[in-house]
Backbone as JSON Lines, residues from 0, in Angstrom:
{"i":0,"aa":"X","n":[96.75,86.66,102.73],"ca":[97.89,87.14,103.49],"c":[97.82,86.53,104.87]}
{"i":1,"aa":"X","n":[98.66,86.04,105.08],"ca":[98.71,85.39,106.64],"c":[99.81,86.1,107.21]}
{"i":2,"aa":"X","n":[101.01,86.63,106.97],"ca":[102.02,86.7,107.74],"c":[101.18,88.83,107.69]}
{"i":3,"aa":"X","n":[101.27,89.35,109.17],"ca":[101.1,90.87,109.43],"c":[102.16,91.32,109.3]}
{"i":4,"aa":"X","n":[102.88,92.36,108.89],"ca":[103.72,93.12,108.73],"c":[104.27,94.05,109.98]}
{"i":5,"aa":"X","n":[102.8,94.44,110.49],"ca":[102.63,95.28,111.95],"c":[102.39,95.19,112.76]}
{"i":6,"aa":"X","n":[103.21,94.55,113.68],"ca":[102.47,93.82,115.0],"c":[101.8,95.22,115.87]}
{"i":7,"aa":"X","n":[102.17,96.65,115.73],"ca":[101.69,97.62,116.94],"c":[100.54,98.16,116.62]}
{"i":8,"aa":"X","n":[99.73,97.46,114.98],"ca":[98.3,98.1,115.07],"c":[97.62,96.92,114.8]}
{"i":9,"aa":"X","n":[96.63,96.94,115.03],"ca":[95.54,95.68,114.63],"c":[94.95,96.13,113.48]}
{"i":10,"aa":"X","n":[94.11,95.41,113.11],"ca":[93.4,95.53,111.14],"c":[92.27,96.03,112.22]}
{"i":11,"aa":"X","n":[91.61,96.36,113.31],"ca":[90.74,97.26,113.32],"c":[91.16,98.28,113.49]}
{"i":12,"aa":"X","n":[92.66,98.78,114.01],"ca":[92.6,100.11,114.26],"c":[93.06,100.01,115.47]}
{"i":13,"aa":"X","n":[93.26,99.16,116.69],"ca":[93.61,99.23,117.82],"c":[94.92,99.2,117.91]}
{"i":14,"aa":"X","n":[95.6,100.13,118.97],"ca":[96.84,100.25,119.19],"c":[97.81,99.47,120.23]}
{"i":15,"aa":"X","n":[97.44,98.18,119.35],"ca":[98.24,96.82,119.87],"c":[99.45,97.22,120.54]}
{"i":16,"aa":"X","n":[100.23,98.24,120.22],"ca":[101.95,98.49,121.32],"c":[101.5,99.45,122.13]}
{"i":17,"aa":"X","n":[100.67,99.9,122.28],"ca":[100.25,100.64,123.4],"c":[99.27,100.39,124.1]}
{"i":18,"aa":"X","n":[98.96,98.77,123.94],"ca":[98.22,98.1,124.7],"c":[99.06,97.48,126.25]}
{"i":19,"aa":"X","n":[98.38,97.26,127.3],"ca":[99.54,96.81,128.36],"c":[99.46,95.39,128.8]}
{"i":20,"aa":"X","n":[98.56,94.5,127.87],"ca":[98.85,93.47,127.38],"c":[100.26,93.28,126.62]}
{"i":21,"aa":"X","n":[100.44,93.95,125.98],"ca":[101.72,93.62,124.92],"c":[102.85,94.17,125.84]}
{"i":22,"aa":"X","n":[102.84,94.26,127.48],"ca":[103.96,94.92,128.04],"c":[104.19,93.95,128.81]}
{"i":23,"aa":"X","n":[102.72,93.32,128.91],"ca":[103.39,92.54,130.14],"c":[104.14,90.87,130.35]}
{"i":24,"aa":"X","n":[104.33,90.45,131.15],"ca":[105.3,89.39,131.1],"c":[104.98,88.05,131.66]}
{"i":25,"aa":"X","n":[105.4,87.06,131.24],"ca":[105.27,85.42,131.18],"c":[103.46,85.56,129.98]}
{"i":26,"aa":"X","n":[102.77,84.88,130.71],"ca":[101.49,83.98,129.63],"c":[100.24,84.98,129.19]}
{"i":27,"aa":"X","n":[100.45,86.27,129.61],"ca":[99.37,87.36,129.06],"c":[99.77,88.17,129.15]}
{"i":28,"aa":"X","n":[101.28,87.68,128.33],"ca":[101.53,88.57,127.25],"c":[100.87,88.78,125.81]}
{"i":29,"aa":"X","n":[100.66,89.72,125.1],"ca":[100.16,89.34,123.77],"c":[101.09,90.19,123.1]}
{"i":30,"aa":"X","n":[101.25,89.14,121.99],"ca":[101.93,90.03,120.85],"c":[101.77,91.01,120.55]}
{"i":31,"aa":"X","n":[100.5,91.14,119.64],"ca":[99.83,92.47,118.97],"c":[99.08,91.41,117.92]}
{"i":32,"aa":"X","n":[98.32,91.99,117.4],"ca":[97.38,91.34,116.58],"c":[98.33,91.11,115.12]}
{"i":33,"aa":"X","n":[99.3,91.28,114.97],"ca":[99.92,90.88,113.79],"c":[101.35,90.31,114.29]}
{"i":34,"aa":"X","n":[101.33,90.06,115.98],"ca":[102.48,89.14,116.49],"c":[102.45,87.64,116.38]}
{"i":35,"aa":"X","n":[103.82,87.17,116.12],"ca":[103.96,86.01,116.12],"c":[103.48,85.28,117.27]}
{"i":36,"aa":"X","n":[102.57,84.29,117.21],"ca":[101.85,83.63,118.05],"c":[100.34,84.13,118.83]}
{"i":37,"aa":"X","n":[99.44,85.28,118.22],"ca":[98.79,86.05,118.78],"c":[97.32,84.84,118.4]}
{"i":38,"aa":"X","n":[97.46,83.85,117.43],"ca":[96.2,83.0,116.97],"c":[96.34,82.14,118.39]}
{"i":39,"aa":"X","n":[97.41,82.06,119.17],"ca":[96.96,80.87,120.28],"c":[96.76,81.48,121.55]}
{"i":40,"aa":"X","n":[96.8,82.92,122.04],"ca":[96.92,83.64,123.4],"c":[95.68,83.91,122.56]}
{"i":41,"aa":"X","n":[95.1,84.44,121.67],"ca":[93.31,84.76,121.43],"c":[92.63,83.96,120.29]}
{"i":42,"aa":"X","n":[91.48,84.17,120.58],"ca":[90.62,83.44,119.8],"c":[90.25,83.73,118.2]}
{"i":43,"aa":"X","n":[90.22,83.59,117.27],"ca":[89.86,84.16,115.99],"c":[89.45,85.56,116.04]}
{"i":44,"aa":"X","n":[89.71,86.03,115.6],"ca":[89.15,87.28,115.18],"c":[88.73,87.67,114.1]}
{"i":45,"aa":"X","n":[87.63,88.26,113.9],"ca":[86.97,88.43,112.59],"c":[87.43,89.52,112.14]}
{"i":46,"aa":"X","n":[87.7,90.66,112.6],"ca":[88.7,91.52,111.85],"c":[89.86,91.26,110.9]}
{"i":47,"aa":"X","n":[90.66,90.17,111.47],"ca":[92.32,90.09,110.53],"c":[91.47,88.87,109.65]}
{"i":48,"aa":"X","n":[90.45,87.79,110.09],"ca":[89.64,87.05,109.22],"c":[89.14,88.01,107.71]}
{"i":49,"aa":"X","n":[88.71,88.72,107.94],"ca":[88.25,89.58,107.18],"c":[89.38,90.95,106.24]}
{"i":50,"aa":"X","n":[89.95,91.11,106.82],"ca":[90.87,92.43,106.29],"c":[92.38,91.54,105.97]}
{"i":51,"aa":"X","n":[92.93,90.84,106.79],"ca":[94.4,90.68,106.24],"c":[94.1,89.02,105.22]}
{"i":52,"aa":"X","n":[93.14,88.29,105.76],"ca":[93.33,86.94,105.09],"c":[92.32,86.97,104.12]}
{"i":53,"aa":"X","n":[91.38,87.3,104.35],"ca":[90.0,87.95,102.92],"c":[90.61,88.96,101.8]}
{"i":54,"aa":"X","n":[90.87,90.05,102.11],"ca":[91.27,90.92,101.25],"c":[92.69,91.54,101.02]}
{"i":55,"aa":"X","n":[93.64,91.04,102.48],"ca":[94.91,90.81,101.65],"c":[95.37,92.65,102.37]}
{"i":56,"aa":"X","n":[94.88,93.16,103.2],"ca":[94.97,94.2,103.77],"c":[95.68,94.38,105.29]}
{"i":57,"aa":"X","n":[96.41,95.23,105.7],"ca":[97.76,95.12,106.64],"c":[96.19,96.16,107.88]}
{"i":58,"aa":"X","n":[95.39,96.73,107.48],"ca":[94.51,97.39,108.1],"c":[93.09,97.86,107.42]}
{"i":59,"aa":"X","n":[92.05,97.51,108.24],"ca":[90.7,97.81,107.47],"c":[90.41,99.08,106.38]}
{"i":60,"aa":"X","n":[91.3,100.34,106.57],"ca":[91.3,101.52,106.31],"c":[91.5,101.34,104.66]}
{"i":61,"aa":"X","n":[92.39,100.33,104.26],"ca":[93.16,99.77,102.93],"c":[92.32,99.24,102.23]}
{"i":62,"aa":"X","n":[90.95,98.83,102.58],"ca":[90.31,97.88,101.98],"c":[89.08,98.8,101.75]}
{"i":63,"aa":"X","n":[88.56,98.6,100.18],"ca":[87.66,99.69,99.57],"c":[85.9,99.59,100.26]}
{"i":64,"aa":"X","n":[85.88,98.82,100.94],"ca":[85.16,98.6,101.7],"c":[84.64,99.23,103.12]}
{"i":65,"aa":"X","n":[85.74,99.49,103.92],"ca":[86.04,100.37,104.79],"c":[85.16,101.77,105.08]}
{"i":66,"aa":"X","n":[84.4,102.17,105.75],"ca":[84.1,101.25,106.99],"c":[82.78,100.78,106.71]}
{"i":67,"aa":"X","n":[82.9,99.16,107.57],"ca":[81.84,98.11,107.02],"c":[81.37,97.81,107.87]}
{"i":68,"aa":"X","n":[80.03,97.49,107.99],"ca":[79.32,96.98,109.43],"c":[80.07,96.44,110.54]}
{"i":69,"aa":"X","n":[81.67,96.07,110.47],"ca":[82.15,95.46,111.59],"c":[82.56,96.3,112.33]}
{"i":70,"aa":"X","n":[82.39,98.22,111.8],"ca":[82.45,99.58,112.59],"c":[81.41,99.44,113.68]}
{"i":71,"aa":"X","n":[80.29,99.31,113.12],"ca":[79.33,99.59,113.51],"c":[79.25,99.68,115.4]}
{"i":72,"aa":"X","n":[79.95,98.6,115.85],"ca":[80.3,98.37,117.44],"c":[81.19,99.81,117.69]}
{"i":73,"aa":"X","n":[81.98,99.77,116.91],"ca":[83.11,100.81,116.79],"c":[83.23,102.22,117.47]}
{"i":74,"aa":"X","n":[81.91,102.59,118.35],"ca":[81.83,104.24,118.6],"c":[82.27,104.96,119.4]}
{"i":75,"aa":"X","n":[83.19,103.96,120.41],"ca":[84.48,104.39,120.97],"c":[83.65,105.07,122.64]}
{"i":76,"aa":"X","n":[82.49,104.57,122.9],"ca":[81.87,104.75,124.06],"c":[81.9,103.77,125.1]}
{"i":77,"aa":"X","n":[82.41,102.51,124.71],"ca":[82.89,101.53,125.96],"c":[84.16,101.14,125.4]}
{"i":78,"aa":"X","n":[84.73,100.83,126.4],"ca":[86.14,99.62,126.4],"c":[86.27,98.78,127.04]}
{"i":79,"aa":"X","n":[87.29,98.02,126.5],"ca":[87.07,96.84,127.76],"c":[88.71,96.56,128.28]}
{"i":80,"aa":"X","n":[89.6,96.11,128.21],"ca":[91.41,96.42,128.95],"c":[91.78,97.44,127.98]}
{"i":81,"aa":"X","n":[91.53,97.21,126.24],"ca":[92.33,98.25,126.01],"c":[90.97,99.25,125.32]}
{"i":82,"aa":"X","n":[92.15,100.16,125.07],"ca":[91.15,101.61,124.32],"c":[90.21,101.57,123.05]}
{"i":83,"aa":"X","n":[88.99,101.74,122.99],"ca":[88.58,100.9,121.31],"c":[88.35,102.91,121.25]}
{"i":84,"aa":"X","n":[88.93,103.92,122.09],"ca":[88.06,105.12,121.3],"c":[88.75,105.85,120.39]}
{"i":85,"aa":"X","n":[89.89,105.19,119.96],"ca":[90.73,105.87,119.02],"c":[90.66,104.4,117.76]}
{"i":86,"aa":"X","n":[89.78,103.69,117.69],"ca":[90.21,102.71,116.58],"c":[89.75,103.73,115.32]}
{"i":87,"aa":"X","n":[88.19,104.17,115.47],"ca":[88.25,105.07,114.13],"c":[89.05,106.2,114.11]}
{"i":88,"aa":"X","n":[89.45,107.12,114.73],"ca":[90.03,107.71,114.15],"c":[91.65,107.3,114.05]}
{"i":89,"aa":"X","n":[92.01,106.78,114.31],"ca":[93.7,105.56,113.69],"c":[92.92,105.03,112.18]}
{"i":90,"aa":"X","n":[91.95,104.62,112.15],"ca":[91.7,104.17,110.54],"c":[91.38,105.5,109.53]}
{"i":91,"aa":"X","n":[91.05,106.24,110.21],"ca":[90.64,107.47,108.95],"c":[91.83,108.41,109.13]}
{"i":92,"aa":"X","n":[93.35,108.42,110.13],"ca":[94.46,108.61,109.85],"c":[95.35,108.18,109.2]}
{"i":93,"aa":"X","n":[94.54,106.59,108.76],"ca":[95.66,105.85,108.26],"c":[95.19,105.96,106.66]}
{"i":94,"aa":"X","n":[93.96,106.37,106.49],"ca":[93.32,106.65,104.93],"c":[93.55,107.86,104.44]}
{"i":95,"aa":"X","n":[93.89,108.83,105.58],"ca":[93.76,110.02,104.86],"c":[95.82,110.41,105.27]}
{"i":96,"aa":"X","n":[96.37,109.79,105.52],"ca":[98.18,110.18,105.43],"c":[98.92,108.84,105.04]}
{"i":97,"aa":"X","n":[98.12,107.75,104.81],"ca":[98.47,106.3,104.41],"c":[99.28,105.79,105.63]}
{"i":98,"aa":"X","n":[99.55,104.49,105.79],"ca":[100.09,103.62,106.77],"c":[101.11,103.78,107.02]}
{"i":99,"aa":"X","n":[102.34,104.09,106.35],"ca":[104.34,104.7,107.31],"c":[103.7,106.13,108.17]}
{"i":100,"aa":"X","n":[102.86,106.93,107.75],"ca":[102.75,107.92,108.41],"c":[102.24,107.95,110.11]}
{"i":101,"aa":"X","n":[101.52,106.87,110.0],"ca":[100.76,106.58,111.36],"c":[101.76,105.77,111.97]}
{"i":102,"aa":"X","n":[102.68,105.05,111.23],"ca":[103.35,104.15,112.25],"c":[104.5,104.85,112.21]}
{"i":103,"aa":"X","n":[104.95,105.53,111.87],"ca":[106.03,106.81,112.82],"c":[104.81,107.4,113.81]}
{"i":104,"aa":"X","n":[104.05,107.73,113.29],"ca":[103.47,108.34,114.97],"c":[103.19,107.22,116.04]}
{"i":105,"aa":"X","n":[102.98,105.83,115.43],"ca":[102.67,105.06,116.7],"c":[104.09,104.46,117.12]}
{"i":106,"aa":"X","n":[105.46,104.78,116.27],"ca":[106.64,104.36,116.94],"c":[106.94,105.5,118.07]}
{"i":107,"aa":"X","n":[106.33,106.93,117.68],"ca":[106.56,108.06,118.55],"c":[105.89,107.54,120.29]}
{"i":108,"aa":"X","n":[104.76,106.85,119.52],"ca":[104.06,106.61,121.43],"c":[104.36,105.57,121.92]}
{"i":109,"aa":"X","n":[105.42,104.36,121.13],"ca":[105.9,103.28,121.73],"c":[107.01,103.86,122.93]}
{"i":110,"aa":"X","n":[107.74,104.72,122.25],"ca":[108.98,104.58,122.26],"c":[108.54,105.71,123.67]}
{"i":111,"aa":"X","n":[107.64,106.67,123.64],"ca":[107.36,107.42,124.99],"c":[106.87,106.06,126.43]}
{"i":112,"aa":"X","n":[106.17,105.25,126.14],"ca":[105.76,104.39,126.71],"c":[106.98,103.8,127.29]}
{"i":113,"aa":"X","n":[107.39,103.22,126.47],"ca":[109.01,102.23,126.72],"c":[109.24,103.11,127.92]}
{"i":114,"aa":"X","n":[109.75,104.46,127.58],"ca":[110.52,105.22,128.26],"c":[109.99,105.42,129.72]}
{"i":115,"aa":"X","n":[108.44,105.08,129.97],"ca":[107.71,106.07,130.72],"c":[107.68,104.7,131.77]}
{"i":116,"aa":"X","n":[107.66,103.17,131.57],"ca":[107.5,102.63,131.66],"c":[109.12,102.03,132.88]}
{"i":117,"aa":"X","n":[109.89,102.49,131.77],"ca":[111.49,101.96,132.38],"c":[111.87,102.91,133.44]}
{"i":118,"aa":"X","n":[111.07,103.89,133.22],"ca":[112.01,104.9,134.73],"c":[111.16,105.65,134.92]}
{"i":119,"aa":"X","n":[110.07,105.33,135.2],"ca":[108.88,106.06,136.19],"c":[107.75,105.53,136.21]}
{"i":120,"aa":"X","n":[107.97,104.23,135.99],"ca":[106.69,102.75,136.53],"c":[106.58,102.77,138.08]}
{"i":121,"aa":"X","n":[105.69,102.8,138.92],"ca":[105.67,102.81,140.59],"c":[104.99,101.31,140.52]}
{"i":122,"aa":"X","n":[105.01,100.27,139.71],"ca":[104.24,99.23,139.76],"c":[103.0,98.68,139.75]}
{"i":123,"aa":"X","n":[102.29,100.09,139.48],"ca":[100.92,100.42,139.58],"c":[100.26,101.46,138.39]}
{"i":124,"aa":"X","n":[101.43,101.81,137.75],"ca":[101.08,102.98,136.22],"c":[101.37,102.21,135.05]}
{"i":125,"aa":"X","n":[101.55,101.07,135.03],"ca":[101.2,100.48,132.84],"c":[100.08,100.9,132.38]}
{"i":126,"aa":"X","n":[99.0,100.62,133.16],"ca":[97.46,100.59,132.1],"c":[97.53,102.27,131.97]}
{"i":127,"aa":"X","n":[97.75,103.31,132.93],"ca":[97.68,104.78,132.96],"c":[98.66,105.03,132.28]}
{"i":128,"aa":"X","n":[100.0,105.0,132.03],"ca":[100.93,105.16,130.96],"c":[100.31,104.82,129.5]}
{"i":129,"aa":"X","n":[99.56,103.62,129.49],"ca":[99.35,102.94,127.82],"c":[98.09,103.77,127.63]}
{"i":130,"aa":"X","n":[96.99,104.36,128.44],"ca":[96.2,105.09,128.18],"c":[96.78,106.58,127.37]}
{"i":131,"aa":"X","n":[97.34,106.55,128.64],"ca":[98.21,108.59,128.0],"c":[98.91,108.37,126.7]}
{"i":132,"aa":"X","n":[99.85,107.48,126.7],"ca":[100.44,106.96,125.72],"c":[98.92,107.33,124.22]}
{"i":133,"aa":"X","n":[98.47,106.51,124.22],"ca":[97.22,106.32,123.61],"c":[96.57,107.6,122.84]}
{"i":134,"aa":"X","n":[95.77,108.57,123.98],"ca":[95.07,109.46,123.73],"c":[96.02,110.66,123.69]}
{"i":135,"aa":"X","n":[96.92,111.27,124.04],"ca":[97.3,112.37,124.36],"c":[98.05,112.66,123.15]}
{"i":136,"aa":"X","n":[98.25,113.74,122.97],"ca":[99.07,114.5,122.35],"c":[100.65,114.06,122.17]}
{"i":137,"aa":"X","n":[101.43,114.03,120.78],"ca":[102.65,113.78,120.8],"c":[103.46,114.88,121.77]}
{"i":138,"aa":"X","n":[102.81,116.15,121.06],"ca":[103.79,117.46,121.94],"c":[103.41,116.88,123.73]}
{"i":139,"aa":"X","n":[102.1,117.21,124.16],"ca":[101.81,116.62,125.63],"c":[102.67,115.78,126.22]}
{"i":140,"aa":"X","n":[102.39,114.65,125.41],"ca":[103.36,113.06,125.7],"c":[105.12,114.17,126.0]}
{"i":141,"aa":"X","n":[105.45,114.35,125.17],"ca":[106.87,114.89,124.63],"c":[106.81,116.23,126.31]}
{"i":142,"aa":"X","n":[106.21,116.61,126.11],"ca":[106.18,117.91,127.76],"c":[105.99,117.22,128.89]}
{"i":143,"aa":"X","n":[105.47,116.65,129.29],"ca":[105.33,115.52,130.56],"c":[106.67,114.59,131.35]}
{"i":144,"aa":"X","n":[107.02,113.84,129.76],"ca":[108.16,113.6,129.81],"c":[109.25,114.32,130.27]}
{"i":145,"aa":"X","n":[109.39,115.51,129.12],"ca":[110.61,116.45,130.04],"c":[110.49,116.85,131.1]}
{"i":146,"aa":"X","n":[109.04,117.38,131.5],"ca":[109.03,117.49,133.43],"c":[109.39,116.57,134.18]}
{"i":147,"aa":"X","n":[108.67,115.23,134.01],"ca":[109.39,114.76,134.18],"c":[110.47,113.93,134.92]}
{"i":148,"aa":"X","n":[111.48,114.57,133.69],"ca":[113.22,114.28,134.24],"c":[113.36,115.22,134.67]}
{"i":149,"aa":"X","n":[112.54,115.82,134.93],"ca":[113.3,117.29,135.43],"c":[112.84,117.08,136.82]}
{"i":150,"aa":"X","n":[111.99,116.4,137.14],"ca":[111.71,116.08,138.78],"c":[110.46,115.87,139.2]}
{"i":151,"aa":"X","n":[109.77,116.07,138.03],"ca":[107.99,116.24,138.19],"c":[107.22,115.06,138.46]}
{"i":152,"aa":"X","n":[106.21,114.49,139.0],"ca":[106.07,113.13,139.05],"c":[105.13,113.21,137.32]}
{"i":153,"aa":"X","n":[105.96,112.03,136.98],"ca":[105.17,112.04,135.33],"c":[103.22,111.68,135.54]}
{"i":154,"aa":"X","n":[102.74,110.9,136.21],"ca":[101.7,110.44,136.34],"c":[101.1,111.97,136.58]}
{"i":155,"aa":"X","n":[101.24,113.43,137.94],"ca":[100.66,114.37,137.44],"c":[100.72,115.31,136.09]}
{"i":156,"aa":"X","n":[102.13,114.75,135.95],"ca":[102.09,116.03,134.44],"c":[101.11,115.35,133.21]}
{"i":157,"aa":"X","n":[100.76,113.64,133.45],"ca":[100.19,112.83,132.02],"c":[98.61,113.71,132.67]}
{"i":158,"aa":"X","n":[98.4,113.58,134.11],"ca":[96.53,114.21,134.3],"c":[96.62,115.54,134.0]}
{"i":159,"aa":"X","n":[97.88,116.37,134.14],"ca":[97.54,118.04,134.04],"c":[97.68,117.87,131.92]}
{"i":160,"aa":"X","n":[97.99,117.45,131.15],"ca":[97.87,117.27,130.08],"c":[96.74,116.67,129.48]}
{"i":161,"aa":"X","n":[95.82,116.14,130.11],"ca":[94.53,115.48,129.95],"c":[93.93,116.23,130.23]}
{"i":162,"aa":"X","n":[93.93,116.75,131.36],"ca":[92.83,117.73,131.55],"c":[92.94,118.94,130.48]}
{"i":163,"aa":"X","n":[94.08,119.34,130.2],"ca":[94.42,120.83,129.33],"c":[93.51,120.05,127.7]}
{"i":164,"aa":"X","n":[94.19,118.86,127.35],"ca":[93.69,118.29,126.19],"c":[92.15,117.8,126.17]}
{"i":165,"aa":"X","n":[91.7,117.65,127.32],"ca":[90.22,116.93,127.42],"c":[89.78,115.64,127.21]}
{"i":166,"aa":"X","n":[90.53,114.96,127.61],"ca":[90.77,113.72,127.48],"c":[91.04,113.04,129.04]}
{"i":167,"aa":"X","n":[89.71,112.16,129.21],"ca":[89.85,111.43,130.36],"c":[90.52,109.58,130.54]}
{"i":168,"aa":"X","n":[91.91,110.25,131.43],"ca":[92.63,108.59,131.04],"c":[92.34,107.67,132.03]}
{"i":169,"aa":"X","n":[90.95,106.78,131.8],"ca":[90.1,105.75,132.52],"c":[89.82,105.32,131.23]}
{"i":170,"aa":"X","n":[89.5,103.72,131.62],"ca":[88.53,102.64,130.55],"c":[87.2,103.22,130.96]}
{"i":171,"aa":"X","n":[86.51,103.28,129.97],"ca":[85.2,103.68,129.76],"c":[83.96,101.81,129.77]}
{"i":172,"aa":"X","n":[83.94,101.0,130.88],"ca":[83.22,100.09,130.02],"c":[81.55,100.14,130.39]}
């Protein structure tokens, strides 16, 4: 399989559209790991080497193999730009409700992002939007938002929702 189907998740599990690589604009931009042109903005990757062109799989979770020593890095205690602490559990969501199910929920956190992004960016909140985006709660995401528009600055309602959820929105590296 060469052509990805999904450009907003990667075959490890990373949430390529809620990455702020994939937001941003002119030459680092990145697709998503199943975007058109993503083999020349990065270097091989042994993940889609392994899961979409080896075994023919849209995500590692699909493949009876799963999870295989290439977890092993996987424990979601460092990062590096984007979030690696939700890759396992996006793969054992995507095994245990199958793949349309997760990508309505990851169109749910695009489409909060988009939003969060177009009318309450201060030029300084993508990576903190694509984090919250990321970790938080759909309902959270969905309450923040409506504050909001309602007048609230979104950046405190995404920390008073982190803190309520327990979830700290910083890269961990």
């Amino acid at each position: 399989m060469d052509a990805r189907q999904h450009p907003s998740i990667g075959c490890c599990g990373i949430d390529c559209g809620l990455c702020p690589r994939h937001f941003a604009a002119g030459a680092s931009r990145c697709p998503g790991c199943g975007g058109e042109g993503f083999a020349q903005v990065h270097p091989p990757c042994g993940f889609i080497t392994c899961c979409a062109k080896a075994h023919g799989a849209q995500v590692c979770a699909q493949c009876e193999r799963f999870p295989c020593a290439r977890f092993e890095r996987e424990t979601g205690e460092r990062d590096s730009f984007v979030l690696h602490r939700r890759v396992m559990p996006n793969q054992h969501m995507i095994q245990a409700h199958g793949l349309p199910a997760f990508l309505m929920q990851q169109a749910e956190r695009i489409a909060f992002l988009e939003t969060a992004l177009a009318r309450f960016d201060d030029g300084r909140s993508k990576g903190y939007f694509c984090m919250a985006a990321t970790l938080l709660s759909a309902d959270g995401l969905r309450g923040a938002l409506a504050r909001a528009e309602a007048g609230a600055p979104l950046r405190a309602e995404l920390a008073r929702v982190a803190d309520m959820e327990g979830q700290e929105l910083k890269l961990r590296t």
